[in-house]
Biopython code that builds the backbone (N, CA, C, O; Angstrom):
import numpy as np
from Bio.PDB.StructureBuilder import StructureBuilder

atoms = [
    (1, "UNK", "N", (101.222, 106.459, 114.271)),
    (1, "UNK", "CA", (101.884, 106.080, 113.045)),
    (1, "UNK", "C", (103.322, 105.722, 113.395)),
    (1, "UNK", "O", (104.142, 106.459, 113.943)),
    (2, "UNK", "N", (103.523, 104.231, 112.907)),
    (2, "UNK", "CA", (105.128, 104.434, 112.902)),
    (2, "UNK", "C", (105.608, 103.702, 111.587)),
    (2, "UNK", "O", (105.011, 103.326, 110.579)),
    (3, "UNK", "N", (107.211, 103.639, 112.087)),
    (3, "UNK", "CA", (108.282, 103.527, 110.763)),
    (3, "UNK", "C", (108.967, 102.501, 111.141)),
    (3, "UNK", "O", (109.002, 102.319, 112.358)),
    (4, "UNK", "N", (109.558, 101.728, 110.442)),
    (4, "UNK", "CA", (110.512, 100.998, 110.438)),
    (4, "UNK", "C", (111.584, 100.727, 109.873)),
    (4, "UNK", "O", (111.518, 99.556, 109.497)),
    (5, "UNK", "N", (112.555, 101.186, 109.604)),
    (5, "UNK", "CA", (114.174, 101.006, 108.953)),
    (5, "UNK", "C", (114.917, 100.027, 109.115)),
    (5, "UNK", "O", (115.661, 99.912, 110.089)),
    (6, "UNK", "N", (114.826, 99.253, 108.255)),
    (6, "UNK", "CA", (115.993, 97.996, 108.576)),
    (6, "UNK", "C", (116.965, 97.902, 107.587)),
    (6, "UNK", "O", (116.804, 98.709, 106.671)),
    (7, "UNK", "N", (117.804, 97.255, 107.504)),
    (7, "UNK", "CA", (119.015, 97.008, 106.263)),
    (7, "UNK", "C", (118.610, 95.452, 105.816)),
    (7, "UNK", "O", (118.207, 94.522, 106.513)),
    (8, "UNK", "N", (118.918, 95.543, 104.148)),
    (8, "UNK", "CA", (119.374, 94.262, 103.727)),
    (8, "UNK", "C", (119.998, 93.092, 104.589)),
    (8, "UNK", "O", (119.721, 91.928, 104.299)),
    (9, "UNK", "N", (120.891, 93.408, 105.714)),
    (9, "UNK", "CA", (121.799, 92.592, 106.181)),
    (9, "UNK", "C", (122.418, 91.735, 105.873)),
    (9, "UNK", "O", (122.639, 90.658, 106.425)),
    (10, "UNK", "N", (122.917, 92.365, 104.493)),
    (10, "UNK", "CA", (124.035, 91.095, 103.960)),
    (10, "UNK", "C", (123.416, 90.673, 102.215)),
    (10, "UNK", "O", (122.484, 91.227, 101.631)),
    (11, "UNK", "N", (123.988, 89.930, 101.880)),
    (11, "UNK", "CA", (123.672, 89.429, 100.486)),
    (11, "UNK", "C", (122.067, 88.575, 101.011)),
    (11, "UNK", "O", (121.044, 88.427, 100.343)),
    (12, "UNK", "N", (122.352, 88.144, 102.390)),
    (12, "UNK", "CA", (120.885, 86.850, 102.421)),
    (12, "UNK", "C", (119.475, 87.711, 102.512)),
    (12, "UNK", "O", (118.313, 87.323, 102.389)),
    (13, "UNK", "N", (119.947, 88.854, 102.739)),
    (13, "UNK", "CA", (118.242, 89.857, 102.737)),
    (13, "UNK", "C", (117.537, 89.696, 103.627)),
    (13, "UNK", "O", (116.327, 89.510, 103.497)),
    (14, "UNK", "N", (118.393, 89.748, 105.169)),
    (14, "UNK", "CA", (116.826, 89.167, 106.067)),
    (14, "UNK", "C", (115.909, 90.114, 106.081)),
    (14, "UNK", "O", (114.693, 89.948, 105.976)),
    (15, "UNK", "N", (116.698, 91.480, 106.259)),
    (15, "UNK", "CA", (116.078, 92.601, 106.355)),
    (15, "UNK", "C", (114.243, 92.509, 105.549)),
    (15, "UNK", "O", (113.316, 93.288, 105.771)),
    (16, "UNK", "N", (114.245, 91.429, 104.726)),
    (16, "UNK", "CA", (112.906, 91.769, 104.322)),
    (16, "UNK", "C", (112.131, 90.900, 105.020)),
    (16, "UNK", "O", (110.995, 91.359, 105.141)),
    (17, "UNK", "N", (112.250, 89.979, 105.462)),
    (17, "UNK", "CA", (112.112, 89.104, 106.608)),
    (17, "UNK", "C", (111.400, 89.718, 107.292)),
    (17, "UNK", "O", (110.189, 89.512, 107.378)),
    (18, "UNK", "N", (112.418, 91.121, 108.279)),
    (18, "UNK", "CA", (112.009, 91.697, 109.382)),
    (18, "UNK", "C", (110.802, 92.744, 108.721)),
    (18, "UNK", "O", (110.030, 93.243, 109.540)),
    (19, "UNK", "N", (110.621, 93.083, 107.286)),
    (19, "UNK", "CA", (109.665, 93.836, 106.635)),
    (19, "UNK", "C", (108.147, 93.423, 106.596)),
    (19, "UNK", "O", (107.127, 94.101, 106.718)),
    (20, "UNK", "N", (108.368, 91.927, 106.360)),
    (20, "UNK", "CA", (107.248, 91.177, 106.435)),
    (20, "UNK", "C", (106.703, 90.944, 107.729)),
    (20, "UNK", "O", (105.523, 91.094, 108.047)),
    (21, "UNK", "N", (107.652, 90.561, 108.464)),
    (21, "UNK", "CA", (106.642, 90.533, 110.415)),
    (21, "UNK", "C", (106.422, 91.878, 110.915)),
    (21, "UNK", "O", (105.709, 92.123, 111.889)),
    (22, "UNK", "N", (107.206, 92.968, 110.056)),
    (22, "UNK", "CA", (106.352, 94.019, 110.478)),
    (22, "UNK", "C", (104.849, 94.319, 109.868)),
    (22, "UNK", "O", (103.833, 94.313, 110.563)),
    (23, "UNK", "N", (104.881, 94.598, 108.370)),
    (23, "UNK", "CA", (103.722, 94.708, 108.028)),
    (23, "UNK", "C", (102.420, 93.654, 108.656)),
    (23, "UNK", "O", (101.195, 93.783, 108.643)),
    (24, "UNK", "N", (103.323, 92.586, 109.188)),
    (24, "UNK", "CA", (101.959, 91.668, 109.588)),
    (24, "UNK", "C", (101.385, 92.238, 111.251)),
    (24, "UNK", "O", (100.204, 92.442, 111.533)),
    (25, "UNK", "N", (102.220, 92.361, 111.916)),
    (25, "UNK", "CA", (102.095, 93.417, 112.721)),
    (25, "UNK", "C", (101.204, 94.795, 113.102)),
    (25, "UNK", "O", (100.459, 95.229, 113.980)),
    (26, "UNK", "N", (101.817, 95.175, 111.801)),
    (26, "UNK", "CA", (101.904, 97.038, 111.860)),
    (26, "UNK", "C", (101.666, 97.174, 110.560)),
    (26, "UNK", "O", (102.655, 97.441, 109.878)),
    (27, "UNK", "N", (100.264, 97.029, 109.812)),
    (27, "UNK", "CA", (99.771, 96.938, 108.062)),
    (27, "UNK", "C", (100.574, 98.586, 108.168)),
    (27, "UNK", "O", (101.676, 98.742, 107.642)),
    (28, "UNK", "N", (100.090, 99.380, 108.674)),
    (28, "UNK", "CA", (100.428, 100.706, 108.215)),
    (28, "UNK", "C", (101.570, 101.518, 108.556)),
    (28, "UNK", "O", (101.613, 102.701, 108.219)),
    (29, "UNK", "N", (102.605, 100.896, 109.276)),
    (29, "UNK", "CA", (103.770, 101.153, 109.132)),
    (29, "UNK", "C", (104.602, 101.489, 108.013)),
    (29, "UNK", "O", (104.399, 101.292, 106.815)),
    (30, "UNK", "N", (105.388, 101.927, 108.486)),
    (30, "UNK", "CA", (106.336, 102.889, 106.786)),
    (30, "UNK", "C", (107.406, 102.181, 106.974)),
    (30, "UNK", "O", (107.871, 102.136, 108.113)),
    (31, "UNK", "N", (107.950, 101.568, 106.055)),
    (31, "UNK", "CA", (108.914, 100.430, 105.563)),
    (31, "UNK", "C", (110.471, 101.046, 104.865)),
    (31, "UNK", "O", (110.318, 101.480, 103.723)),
    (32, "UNK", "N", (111.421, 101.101, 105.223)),
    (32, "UNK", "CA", (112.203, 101.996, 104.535)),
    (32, "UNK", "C", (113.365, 100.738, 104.643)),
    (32, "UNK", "O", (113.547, 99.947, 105.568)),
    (33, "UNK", "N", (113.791, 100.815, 103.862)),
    (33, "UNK", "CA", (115.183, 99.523, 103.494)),
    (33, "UNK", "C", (116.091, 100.253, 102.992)),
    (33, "UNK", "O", (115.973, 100.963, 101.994)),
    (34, "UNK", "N", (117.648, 100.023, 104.090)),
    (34, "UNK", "CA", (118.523, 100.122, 103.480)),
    (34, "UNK", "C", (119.193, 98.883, 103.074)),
    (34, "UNK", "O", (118.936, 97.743, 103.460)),
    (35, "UNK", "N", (120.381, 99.388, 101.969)),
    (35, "UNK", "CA", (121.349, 98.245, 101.868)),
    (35, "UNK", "C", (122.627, 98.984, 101.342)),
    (35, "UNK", "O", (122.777, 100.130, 100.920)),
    (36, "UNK", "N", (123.732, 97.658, 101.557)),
    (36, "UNK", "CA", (124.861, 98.067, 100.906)),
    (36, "UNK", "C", (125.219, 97.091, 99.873)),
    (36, "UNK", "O", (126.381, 96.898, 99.516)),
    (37, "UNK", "N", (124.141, 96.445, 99.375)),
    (37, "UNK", "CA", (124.331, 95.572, 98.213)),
    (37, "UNK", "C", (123.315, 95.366, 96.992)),
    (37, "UNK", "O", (122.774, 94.337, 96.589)),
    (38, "UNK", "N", (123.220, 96.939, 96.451)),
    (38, "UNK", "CA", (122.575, 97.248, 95.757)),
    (38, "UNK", "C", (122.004, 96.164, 94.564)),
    (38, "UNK", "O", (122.939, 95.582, 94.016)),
    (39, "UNK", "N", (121.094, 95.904, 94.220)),
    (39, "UNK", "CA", (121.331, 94.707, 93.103)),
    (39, "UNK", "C", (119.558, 94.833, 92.308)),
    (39, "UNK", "O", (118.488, 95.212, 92.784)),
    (40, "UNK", "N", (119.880, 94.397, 91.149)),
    (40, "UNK", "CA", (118.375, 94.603, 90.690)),
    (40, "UNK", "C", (117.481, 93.695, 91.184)),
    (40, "UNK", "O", (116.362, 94.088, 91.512)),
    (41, "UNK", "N", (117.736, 92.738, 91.274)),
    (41, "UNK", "CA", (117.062, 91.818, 92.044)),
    (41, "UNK", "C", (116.422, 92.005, 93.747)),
    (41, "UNK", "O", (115.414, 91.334, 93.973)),
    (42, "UNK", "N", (116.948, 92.850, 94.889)),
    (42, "UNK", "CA", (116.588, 93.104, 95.936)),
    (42, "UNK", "C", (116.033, 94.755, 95.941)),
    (42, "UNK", "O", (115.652, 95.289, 96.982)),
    (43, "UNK", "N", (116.050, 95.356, 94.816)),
    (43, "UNK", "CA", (115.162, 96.621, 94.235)),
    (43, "UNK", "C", (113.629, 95.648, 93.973)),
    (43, "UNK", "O", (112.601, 95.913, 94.595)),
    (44, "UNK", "N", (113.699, 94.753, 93.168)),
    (44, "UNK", "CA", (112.576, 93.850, 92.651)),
    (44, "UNK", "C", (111.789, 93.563, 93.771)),
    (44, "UNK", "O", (110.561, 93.658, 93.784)),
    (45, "UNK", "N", (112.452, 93.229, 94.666)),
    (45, "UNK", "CA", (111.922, 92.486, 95.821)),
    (45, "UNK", "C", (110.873, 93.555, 96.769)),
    (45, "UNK", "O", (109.729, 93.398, 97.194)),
    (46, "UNK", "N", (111.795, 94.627, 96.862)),
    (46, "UNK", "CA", (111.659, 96.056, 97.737)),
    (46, "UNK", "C", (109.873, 96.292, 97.035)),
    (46, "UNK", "O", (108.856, 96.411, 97.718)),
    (47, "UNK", "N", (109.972, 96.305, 95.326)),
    (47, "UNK", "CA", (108.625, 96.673, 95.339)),
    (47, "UNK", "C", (107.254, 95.392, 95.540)),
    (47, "UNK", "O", (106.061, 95.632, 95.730)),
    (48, "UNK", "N", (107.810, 94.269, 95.439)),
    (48, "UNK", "CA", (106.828, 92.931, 95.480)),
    (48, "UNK", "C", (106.209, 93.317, 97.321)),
    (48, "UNK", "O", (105.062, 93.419, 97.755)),
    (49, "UNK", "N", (107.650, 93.455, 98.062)),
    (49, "UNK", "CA", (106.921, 93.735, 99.529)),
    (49, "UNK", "C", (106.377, 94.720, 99.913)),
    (49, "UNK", "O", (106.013, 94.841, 101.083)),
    (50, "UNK", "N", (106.149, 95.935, 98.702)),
    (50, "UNK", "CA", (106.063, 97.262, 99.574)),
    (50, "UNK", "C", (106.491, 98.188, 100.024)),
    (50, "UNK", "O", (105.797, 98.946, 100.701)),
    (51, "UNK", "N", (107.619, 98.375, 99.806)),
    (51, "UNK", "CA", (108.539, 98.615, 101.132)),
    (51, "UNK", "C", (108.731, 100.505, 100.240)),
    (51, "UNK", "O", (109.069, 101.012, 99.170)),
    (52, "UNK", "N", (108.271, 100.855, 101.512)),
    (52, "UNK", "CA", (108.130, 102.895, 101.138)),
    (52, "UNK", "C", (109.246, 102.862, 100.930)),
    (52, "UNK", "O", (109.197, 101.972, 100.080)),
    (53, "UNK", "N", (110.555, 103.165, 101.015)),
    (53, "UNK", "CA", (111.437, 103.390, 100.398)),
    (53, "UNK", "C", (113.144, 102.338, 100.255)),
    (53, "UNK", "O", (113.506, 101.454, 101.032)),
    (54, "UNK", "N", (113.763, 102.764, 99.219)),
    (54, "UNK", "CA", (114.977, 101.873, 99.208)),
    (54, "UNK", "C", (115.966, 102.718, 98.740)),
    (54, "UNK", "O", (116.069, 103.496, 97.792)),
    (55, "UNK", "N", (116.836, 102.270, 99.880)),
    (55, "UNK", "CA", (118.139, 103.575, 99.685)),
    (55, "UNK", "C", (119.394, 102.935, 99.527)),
    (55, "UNK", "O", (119.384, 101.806, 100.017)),
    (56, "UNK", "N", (120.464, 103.265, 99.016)),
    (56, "UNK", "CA", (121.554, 102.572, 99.329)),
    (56, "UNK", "C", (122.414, 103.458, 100.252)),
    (56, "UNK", "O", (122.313, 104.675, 100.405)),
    (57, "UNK", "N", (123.352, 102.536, 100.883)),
    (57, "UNK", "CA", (124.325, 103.050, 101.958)),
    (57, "UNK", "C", (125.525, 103.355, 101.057)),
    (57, "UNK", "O", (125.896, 103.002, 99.938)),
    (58, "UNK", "N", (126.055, 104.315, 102.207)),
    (58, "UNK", "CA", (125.955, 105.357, 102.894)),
    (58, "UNK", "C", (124.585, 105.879, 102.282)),
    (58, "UNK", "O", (124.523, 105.998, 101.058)),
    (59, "UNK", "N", (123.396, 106.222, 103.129)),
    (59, "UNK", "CA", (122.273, 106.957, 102.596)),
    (59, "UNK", "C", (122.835, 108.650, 103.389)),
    (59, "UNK", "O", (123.593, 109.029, 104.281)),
    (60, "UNK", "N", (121.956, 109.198, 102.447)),
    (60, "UNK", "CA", (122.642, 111.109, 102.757)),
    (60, "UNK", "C", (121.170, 110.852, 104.127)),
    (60, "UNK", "O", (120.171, 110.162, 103.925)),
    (61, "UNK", "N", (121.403, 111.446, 105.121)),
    (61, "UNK", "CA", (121.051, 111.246, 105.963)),
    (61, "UNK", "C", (119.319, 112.353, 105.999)),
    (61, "UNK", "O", (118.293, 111.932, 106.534)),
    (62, "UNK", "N", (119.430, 113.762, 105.291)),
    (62, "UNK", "CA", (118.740, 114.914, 105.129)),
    (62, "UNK", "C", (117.628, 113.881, 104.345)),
    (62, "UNK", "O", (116.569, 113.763, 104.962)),
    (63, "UNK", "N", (117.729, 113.116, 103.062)),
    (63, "UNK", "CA", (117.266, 112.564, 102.176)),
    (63, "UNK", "C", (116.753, 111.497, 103.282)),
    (63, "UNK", "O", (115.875, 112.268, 103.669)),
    (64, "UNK", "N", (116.613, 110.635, 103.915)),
    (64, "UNK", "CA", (116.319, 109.730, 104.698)),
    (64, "UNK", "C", (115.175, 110.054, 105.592)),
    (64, "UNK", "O", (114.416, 109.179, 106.007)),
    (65, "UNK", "N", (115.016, 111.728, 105.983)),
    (65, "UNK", "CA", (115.014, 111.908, 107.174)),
    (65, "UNK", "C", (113.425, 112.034, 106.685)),
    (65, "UNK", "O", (112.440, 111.620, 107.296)),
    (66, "UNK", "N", (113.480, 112.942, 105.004)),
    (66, "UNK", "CA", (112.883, 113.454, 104.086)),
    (66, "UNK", "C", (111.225, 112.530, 103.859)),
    (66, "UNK", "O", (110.017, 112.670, 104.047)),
    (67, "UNK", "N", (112.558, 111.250, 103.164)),
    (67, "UNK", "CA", (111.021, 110.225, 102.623)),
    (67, "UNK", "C", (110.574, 109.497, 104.032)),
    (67, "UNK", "O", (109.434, 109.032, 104.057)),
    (68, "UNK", "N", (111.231, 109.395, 104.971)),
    (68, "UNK", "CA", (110.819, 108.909, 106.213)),
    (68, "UNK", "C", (109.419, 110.227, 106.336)),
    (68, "UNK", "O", (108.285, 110.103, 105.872)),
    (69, "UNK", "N", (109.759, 110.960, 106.804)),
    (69, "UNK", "CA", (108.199, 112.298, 106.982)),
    (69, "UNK", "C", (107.626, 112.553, 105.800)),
    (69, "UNK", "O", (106.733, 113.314, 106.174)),
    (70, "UNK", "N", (107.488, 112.452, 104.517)),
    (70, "UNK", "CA", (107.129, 112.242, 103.481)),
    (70, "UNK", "C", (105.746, 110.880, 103.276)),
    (70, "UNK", "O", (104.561, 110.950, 102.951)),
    (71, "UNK", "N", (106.692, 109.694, 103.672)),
    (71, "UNK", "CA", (105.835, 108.628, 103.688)),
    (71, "UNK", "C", (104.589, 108.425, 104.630)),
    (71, "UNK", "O", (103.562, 107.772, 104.445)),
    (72, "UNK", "N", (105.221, 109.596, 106.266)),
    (72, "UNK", "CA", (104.576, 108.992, 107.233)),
    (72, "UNK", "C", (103.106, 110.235, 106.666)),
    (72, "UNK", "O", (101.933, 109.902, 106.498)),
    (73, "UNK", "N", (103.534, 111.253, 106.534)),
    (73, "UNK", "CA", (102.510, 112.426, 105.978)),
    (73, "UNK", "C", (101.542, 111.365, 105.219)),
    (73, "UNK", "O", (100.636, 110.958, 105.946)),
    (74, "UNK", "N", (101.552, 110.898, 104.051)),
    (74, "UNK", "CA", (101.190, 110.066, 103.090)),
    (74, "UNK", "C", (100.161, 109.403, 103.653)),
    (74, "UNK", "O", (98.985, 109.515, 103.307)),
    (75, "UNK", "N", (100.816, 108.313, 105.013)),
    (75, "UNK", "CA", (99.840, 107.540, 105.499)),
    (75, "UNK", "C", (98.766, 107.907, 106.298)),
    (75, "UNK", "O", (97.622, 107.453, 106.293)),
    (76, "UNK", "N", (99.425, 109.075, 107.220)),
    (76, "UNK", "CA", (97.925, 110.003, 107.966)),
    (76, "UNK", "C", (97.143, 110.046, 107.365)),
    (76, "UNK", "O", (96.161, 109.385, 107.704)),
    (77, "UNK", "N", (97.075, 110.919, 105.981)),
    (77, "UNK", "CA", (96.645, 111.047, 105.180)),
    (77, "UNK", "C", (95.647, 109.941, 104.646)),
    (77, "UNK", "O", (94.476, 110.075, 104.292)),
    (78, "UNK", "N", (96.372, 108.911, 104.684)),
    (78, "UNK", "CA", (95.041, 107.652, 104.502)),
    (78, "UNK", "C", (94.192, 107.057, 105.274)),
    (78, "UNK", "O", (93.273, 106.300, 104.961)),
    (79, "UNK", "N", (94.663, 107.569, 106.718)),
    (79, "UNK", "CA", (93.680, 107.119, 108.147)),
    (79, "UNK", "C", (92.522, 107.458, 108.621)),
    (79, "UNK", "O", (92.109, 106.952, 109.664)),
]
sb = StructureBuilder()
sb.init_structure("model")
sb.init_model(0)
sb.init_chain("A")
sb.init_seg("    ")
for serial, (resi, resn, name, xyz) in enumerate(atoms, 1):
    if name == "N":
        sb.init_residue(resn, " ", resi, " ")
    sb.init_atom(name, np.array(xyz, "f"), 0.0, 1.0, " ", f" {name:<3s}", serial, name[0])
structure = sb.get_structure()
């Protein structure tokens, strides 16, 4: 099982970019997005792709560490 954490990177969002060649990749990978440009519109997006979790930056790091082993539990769970 693995994870993947990427950021928004900016207002252009590649970060979901890199979400999508993962899942094509890695279907069962755990998807976690940060950003520092919170917006309703790239929340919107976060759930159209999937993406296990969306945090904004500074993310509390305990909370991160949390839905990261949370999600990955989840997916064993479906294997």
């Amino acid at each position: 099982m693995s994870c993947c954490q990427t950021s928004t990177l900016g207002e252009d969002g590649n970060g979901f970019t890199v979400i999508r060649a993962m899942r094509k990749a890695h279907p069962n990978c755990v998807a976690i997005l940060l950003t520092g440009y919170p917006a309703f519109e790239t929340a919107v997006q976060a759930i159209e792709d999937e993406v296990d979790g969306y945090m904004v930056k500074p993310a509390d790091i305990n909370s991160l560490v949390s839905t990261i082993e949370r999600k990955l539990r989840t997916r064993q769970g479906r294997s």
